[in-house]
N, C-alpha and C positions, 0 to 999 in steps of 0.2 A: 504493500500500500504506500509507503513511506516512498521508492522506485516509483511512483505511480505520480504522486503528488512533485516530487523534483521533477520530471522530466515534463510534468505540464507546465510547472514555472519558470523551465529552462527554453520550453518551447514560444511561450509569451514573455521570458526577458523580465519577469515579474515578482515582486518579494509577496508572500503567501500574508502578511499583514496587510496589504493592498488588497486581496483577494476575499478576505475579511470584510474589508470597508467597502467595496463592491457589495457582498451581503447584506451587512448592515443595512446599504443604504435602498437597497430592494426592499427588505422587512417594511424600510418607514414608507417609500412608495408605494407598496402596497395595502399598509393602514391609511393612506392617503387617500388612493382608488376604493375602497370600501368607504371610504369616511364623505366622499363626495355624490355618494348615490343616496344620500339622505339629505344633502346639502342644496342651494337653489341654483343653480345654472346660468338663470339669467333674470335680470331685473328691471321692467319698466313701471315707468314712476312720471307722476305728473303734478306740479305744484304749482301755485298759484305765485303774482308777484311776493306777495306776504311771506312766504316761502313755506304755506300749510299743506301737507301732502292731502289731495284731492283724487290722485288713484294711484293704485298701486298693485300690480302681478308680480308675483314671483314666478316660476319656469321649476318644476320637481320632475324628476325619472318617470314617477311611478302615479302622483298626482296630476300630473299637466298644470295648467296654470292656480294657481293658490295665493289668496289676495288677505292682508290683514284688514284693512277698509271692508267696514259692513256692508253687506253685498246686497240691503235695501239702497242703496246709495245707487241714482238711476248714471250719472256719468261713470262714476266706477264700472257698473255694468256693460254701458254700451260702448267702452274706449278696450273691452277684455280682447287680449290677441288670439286669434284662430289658434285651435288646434295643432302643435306639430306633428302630433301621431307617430313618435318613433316607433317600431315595433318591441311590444312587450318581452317579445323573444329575444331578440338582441342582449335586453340588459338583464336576462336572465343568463344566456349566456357571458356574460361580463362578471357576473358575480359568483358562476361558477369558475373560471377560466379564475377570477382574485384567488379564492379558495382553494385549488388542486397548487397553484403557484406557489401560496404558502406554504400548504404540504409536501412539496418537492421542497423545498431550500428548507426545509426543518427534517423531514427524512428521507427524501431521497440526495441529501449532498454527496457528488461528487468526490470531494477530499476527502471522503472516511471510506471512498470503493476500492476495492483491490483489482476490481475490473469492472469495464464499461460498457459492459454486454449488458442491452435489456434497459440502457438510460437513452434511447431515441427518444422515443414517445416521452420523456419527458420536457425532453428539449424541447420538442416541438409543443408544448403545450405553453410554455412559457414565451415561444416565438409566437403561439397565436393570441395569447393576453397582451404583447408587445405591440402586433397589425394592429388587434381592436382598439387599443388607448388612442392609435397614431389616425384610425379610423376615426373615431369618436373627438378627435382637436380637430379633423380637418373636413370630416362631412357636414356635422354639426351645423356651424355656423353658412355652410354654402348652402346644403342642401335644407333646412327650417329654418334658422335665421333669418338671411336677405331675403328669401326670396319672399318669406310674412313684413319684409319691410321692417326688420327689426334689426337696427343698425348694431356693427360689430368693430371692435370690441367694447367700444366708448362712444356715447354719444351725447349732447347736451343742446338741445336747441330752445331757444326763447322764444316763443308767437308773442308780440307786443299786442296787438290788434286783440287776441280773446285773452291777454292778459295773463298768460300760462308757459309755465317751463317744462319742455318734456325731455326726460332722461331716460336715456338708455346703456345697459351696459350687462357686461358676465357675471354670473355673482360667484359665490365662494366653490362654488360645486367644481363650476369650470375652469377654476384658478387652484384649485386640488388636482384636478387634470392633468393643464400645463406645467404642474411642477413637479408631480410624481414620474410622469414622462422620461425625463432624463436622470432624475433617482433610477427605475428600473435599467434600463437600457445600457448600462457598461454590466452588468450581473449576467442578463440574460443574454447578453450578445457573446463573452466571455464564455456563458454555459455551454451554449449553442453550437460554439466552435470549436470547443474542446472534445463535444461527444460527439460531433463528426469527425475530428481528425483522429481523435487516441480509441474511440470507439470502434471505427474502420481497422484500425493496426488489431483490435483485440479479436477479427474477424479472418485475420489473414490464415493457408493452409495451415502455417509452421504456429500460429499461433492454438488451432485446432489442432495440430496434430499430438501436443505438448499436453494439452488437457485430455487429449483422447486416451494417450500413456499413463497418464496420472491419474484417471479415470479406473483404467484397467489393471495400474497398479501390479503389475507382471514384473516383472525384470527380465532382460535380455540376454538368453547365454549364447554369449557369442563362440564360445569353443563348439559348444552340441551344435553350432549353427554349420561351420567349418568342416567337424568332424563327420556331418551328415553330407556333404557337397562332396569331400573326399570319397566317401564311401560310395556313392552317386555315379561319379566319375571314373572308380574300378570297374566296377559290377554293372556293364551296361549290356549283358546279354539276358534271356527272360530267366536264367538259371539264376545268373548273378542278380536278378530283380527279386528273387525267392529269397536266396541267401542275403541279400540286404534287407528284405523283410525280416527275416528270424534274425539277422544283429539287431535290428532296430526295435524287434519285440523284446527281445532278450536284454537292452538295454535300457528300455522304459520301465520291465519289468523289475530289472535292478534296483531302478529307482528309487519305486514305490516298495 
């Protein structure tokens, strides 16, 4: 294991406390990615000169729009932003994809394997939590944002004429997002490429053929090997194929 873990630090050039704070810093991007799927996403808000908030939507995963203003309030109600309709499916995939991520970097690490047979699939599980974040910063706002006219990432405009300040912008959900992003992404890219490359070496014939002996736990005699080729090489008429049957009975029998 110890062989295992040096020649992957030798292969990345890397001190194994680096490797560490790589970890680390997945663990806290990943309490980040769980911690933003209860948080709000994005925030429109409408205030008056006075600067008294008049309406107000938050943007939630799982709620869609969510307004603290009492929602008797009829301008509240008729300024509410369209549905984005993400699919529910997606962020249930995302919170499974959080969870198996965790459980790989608590027990399927890498640095405690003696081999790396059988950690693909996990790589790739952490490659596909890695797509969906980079999915989720970049669809997001292209695809439900602008096109509901709900400006990105900042917005502030003042109508003087009805006397109203309208704000737009991300809120804390989508800014747990953008920052977990680059937390994840030296871990999992690091993962990724390690059990492609030393993973592949642990599939090679000689690396199969090694486990196959050790498996079988035989040892090799190489003289009976020798001595049986010799004898092979006398005795090649059908007499002499008899008479090297009775030595070779005669000597198993020894044996045993």
């Amino acid at each position: 294991m110890t062989n295992l873990v040096n020649d992957i630090a030798r292969f990345w050039r890397i001190r194994m406390v680096n490797i560490k704070i790589f970890r680390i810093s997945l663990m806290v991007g990943l309490g980040l990615l769980f911690l933003s799927l209860f948080l709000d996403w994005y925030t429109f808000q409408i205030y008056n000169l006075d600067k008294e908030l008049v309406v107000s939507w938050q943007y939630n995963l799982f709620r869609e729009w969510i307004t603290p203003v009492s929602e008797s309030s009829g301008l509240n109600e008729s300024l509410r932003p369209p549905n984005l309709m993400i699919p529910l499916s997606i962020t249930i995939l995302f919170i499974v994809a959080i969870v198996l991520s965790g459980y790989i970097i608590i027990f399927k690490n890498f640095e405690r394997a003696s081999s790396l047979n059988g950690y693909s699939l996990y790589a790739y599980i952490l490659l596909f939590l890695l797509l969906l974040v980079l999915t989720y910063i970049i669809i997001y706002p292209i695809m439900y944002l602008i096109p509901q006219e709900l400006y990105f990432p900042f917005l502030q405009v003042t109508d003087y004429d009805a006397q109203l300040m309208y704000l737009y912008s991300i809120g804390p959900g989508y800014c747990s997002l953008l920052i977990s992003f680059p937390l994840i992404f030296p871990y999992i890219a690091f993962y990724y490429k390690t059990i492609t490359n030393f993973g592949y070496k642990d599939k090679t014939p000689e690396k199969q053929m090694q486990a196959l002996i050790e498996k079988v736990q035989e040892p090799l005699d190489i003289d009976r090997m020798l001595a049986q080729e010799e004898l092979k090489q006398q005795f090649s008429s059908e007499e002499g194929d008899k008479e090297l049957n009775n030595i070779l009975t005669s000597f198993m029998e020894g044996e045993s």
